[in-house]
C-alpha positions in Angstrom: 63.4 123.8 111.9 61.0 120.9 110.5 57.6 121.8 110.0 54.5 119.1 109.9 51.6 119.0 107.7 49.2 115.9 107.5 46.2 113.8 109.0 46.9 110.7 110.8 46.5 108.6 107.3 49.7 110.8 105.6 52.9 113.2 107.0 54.7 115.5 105.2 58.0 117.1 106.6 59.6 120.1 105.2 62.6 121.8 106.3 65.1 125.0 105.0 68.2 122.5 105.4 71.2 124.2 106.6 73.6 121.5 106.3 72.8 120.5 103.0 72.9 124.5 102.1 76.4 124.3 103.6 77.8 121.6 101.2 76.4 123.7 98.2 77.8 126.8 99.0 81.2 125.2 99.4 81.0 123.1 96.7 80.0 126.3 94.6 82.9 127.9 96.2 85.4 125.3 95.3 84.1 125.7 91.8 83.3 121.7 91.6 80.7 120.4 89.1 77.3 120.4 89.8 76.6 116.8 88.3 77.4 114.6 91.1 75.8 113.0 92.9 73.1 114.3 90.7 72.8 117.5 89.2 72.1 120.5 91.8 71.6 123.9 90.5 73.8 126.6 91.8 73.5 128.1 94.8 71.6 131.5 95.4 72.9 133.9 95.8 75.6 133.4 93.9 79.0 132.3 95.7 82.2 134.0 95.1 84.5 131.2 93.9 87.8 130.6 95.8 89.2 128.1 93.5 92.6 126.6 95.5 95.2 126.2 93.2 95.6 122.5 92.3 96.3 120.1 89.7 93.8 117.8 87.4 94.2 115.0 90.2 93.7 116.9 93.4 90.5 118.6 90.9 89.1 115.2 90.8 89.7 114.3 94.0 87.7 117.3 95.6 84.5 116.3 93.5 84.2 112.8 94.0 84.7 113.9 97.8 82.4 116.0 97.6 79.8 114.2 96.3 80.4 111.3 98.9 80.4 114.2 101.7 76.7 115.5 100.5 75.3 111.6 99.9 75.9 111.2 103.5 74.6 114.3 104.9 71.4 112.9 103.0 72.0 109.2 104.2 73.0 110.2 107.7 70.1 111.9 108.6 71.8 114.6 110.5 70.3 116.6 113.5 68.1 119.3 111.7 68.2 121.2 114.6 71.9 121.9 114.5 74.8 124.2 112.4 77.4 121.7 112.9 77.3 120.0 109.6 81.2 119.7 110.4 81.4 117.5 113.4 81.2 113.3 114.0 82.3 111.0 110.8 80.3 113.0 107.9 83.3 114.6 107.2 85.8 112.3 108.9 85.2 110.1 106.5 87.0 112.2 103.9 90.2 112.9 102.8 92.6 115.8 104.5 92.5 117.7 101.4 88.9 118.1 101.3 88.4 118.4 105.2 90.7 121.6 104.8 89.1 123.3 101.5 86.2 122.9 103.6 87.5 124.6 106.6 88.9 127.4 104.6 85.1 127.9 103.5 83.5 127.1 106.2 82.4 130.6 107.7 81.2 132.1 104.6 79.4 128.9 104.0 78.1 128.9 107.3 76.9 132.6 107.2 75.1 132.0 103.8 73.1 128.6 105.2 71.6 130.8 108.3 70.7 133.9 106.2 69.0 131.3 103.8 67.5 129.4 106.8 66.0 132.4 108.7 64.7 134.6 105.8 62.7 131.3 104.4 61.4 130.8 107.6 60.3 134.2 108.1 58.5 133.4 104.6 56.7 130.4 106.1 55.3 131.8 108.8 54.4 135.0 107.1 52.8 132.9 104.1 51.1 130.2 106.2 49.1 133.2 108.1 47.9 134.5 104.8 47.8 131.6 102.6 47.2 128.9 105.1 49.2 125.1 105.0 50.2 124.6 101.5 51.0 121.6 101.5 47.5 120.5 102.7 46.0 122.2 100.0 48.1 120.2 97.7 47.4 117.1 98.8 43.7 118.0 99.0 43.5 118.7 95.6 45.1 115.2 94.0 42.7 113.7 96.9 39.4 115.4 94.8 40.7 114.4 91.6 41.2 110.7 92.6 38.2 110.3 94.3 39.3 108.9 97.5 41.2 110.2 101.0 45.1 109.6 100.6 47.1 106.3 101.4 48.9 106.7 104.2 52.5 107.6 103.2 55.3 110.0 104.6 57.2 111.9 102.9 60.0 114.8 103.7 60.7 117.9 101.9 64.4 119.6 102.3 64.4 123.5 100.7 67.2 124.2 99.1 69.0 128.0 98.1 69.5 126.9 94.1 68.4 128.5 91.3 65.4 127.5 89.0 62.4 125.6 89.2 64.0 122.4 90.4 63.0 119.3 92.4 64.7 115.7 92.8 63.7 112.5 94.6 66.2 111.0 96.4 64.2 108.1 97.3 60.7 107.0 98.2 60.4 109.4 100.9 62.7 112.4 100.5 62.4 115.3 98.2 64.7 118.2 97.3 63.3 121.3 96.0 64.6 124.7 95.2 63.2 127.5 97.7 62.1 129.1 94.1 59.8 126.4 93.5 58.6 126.2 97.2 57.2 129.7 97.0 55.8 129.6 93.8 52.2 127.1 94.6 52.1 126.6 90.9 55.5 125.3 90.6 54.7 123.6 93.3 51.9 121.9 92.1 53.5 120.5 89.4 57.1 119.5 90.6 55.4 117.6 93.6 51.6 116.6 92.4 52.6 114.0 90.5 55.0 112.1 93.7 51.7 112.6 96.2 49.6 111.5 93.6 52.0 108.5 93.3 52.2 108.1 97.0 48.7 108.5 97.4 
C-alpha cells in the first residue's frame, strides 16, 4: 500500500514493494549477481539458494534476464496494489528459461514479499502513532536550514527487504531504500537529506 506525506507545494510516496521484493528473492534464490542493473544488497532474510543446474551460457543468460525483468517492474510502473508481479508482458518479455526458474520460485518468493509487506506495514502504522509522519519531519528540517518552504517536487520511495544501510536513485523521482535504513530516522536523514535538499 502507498502511503502520502506532503503539502500541496511537495508529495512524497513510499511504499513496502512487493513486486520488486519478489524479483530479489528469486534472484537471490537463483544465486545471480547482485550487480545488475545496479548493485542491490541481498535480500533479508536470507534466501535459501536453489541453484538449477546449468552451464556458463544458460548462467549468463538468467542474469542479464534478470536484470531486464527488474528494470521493467521499475519502468512499468506496475499496480502497487497487486501480488501478481507474474502476469501481462513484464515477464513475457523474457526468455522460457527464465519464465520457468521463476515459476519454480515463485511461491517461496511470493510468501517472503507478503511477510515483508505486512510486518513493515504493521511498523508504519505503529511508528507513525508514536513518532508522527517522518518523512515530514525530514523535509521540515532541510526546509529550516535553507531558509525557505520547499520547491514543489514529487518524489516516491519503494522499501526494500536488503541488507545494510542502502539507498539508490533511479531517477529524478524514484528512490530505493533498504527497510534497515527506513526505520533507522538517522540513516534516514542522511541517505535521503541530501536528494530533498536537491529537490527542494
Amino acid at each position: 500500500m502507498m502511503k502520502f506525506a506532503g503539502r500541496e507545494s511537495w508529495r512524497m510516496g513510499e511504499d513496502a514493494s512487493w513486486h520488486l521484493s519478489v524479483a530479489l528473492y528469486i534472484r537471490d534464490a537463483l544465486g545471480l549477481p547482485a550487480t545488475k542493473p545496479f548493485f542491490i544488497p541481498p535480500f533479508l532474510p536470507a534466501v535459501p539458494e536453489h541453484i538449477p543446474v546449468t552451464g556458463p551460457e544458460l548462467d549468463i543468460l538468467l542474469a542479464e534476464e534478470w536484470a531486464l525483468w527488474f528494470s521493467d517492474l521499475l519502468a512499468d510502473h506496475v499496480d502497487l496494489g497487486t501480488d501478481q508481479p507474474f502476469n501481462g508482458t513484464v515477464l513475457e518479455r523474457r526468455s522460457p528459461a527464465f519464465q520457468q526458474a521463476v515459476a519454480e520460485n515463485a511461491d517461496a518468493a511470493r510468501a517472503a514479499a507478503t511477510s515483508f509487506r505486512d510486518s513493515y506495514g504493521e511498523h508504519f502504522y505503529r511508528n507513525i502513532k508514536v513518532e508522527g509522519p517522518v518523512i515530514n519531519r525530514l523535509v521540515r528540517s532541510v526546509e529550516k536550514e535553507l531558509g525557505h518552504r520547499a520547491a514543489p517536487f514529487e518524489l516516491n520511495v519503494r522499501i526494500l527487504p536488503v541488507d545494510g544501510f542502502w539507498l539508490h536513485r533511479v531517477n529524478p523521482n524514484l528512490v530505493l531504500v533498504s527497510e534497515t535504513a527506513r526505520r533507522d530516522q538517522t540513516a534516514l536523514g542522511s541517505l535521503l537529506g541530501p536528494i530533498i535538499r536537491e529537490l527542494a
